[in-house]
C-alpha positions in Angstrom: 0.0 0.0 0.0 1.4 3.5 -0.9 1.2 6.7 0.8 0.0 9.5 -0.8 -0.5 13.0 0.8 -3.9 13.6 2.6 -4.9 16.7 4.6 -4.6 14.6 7.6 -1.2 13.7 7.4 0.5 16.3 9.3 4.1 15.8 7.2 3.1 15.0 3.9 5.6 13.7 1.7 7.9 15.1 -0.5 5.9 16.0 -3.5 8.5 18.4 -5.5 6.6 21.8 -4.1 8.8 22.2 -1.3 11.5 25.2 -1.9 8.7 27.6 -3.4 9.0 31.0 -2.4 5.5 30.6 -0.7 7.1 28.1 1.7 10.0 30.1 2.3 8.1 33.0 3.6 5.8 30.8 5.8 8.8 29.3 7.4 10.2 32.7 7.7 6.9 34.1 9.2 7.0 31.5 12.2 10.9 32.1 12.6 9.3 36.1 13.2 6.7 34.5 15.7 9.6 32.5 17.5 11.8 35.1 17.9 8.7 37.3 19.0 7.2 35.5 21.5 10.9 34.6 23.1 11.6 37.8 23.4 8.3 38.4 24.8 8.7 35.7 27.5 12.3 36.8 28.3 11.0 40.4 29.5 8.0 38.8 31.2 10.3 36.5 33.2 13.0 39.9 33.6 10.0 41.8 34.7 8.9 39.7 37.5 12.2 39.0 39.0 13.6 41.2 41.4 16.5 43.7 40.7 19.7 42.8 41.9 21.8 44.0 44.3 24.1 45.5 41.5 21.4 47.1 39.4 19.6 48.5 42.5 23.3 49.9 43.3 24.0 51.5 39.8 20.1 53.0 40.4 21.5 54.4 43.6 24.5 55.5 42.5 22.8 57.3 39.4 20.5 59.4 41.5 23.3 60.5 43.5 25.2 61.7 40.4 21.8 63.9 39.1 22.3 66.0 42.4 26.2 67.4 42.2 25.6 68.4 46.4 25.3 64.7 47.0 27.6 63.5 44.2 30.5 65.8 45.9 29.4 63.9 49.7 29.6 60.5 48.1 33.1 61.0 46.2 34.4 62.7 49.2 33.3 59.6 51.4 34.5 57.2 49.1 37.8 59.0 49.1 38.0 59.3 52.7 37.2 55.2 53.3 39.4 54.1 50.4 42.5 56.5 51.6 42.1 54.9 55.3 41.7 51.3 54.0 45.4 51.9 52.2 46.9 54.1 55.3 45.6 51.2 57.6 47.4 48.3 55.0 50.4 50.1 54.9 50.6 50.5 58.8 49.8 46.8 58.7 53.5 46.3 57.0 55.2 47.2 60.0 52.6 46.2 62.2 50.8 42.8 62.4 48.2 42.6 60.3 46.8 41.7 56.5 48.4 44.8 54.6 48.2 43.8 51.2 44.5 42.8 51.6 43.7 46.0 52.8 45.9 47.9 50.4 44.2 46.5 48.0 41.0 46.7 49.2 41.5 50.5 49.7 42.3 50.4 46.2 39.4 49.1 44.7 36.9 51.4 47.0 39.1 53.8 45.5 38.3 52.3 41.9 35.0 52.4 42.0 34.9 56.6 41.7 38.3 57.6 40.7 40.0 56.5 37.4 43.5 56.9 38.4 42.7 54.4 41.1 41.6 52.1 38.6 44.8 52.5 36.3 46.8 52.0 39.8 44.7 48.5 40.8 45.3 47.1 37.0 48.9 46.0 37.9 47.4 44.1 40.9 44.5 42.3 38.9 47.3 41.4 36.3 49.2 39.7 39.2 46.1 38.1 40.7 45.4 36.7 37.5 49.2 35.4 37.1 49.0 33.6 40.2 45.8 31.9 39.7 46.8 30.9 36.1 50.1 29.4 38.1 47.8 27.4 41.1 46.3 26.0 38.1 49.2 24.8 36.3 48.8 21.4 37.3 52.8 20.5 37.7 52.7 23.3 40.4 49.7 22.4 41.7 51.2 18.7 42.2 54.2 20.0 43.7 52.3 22.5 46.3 50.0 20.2 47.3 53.5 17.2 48.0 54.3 20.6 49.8 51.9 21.0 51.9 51.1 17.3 52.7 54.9 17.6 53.9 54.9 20.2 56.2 51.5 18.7 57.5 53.4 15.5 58.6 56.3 17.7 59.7 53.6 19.9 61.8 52.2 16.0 62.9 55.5 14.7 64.3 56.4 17.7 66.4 53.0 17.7 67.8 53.8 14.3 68.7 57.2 14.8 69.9 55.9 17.4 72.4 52.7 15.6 73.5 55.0 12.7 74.3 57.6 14.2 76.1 55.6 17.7 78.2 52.4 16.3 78.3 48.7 19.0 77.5 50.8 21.6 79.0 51.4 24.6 77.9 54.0 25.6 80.2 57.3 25.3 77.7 55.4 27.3 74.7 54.5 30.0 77.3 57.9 30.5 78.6 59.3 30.6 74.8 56.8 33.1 74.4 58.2 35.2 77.7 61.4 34.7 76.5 60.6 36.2 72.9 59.2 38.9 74.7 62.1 39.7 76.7 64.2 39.6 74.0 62.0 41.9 71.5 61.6 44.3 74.5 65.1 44.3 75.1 65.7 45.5 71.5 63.9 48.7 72.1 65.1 49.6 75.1 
């Protein structure tokens, strides 16, 4: 039994009428429709989401810039926190502390409202992302991790060493400790 075409059958066969220009602009009238009613969900489904944190920022951010009063407060706020985040991070070189961190943590507050800023922090992104392209080398990777797994043993046997031969006291590591003191006071006096 053949099959020919019917007006049932939803595909019919290949009868030598497909290509006609007639087909072509159906085809490209329900390509229109699709791309239409995508786009047509997408903003539905962007409409009823809630803003972001970002966007709700930049909204912020671009009210305070239509006022040049409050535009002045915020960039001299801005200034004032990112210019005690580096003073803080460079005290932190000389005293204990994460300095670098908060360097460059002043620096990006500083970033976000002054160019310059932003020309200063690009050397420090370029050396963030040489260091993680090196972690993810994986011949340095292996050789970090043998690394750490070392000193971890290392750590492991003097913490056995000590339990074994003081006890759970900490009466040795507290008199280092004075001694180190002693010593460090003794430099600046």
């Amino acid at each position: 039994m053949s099959r020919n075409a019917s007006e049932d059958d939803p595909k019919p066969s290949n009868d030598g009428n497909s290509g006609t220009p007639q087909d072509d602009d159906s085809e490209e009238s329900l390509r229109e429709q699709i791309r239409e009613a995508s786009t047509a969900a997408f903003h539905k489904i962007e409409a009823s989401t809630p803003p972001s944190v970002a966007a709700r920022l930049r909204r912020f951010r671009e009210a305070l810039r239509r006022n040049r009063g409050l535009d002045t407060a915020w960039r001299v706020m801005v200034f004032a926190l990112g210019v005690t985040l580096v003073v803080a991070g460079v005290v932190m070189f000389v005293i204990p502390g994460p300095g670098w961190a908060t360097v460059i943590l002043g620096l990006v507050v500083l970033a976000s409202e002054f160019s310059w800023a932003n020309r200063a922090l690009t050397p420090v992104k370029d050396a963030a992302k040489r260091a993680s392209n090196a972690a993810l080398d994986p011949r340095k990777r292996r050789r970090n991790l043998t690394l750490a797994a070392i000193a971890g043993v290392l750590i492991g046997i003097a913490l056995v060493w000590y339990l074994t031969r003081y006890g759970l006291t900490l009466g040795p590591v507290l008199a280092l400790l004075d001694s180190l003191m002693t010593w460090f006071t003794g430099l600046f006096a």
